[in-house]
N, C-alpha and C positions, 0 to 999 in steps of 0.2 A: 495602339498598344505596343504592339513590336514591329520595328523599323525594319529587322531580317524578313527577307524575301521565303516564301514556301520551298523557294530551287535549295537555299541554302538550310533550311529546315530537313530538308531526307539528305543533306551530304553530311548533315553531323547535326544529327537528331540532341547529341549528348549536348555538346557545345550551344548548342540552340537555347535549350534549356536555362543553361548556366548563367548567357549573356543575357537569356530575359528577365530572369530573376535579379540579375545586378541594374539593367535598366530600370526596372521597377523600381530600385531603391533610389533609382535619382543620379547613378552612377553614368 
């Protein structure tokens, strides 16, 4: 599902989000 690692998930919870959500779309 998501390629971002857990370490980088608590250094920016926010940004985590954002990027999965674009992943998702295929981005």
């Amino acid at each position: 599902m998501a390629r971002t690692p857990l370490l980088e998930q608590s250094e920016l919870p926010d940004d985590y989000q954002y990027l999965l959500g674009e992943d998702a779309m295929g981005e």
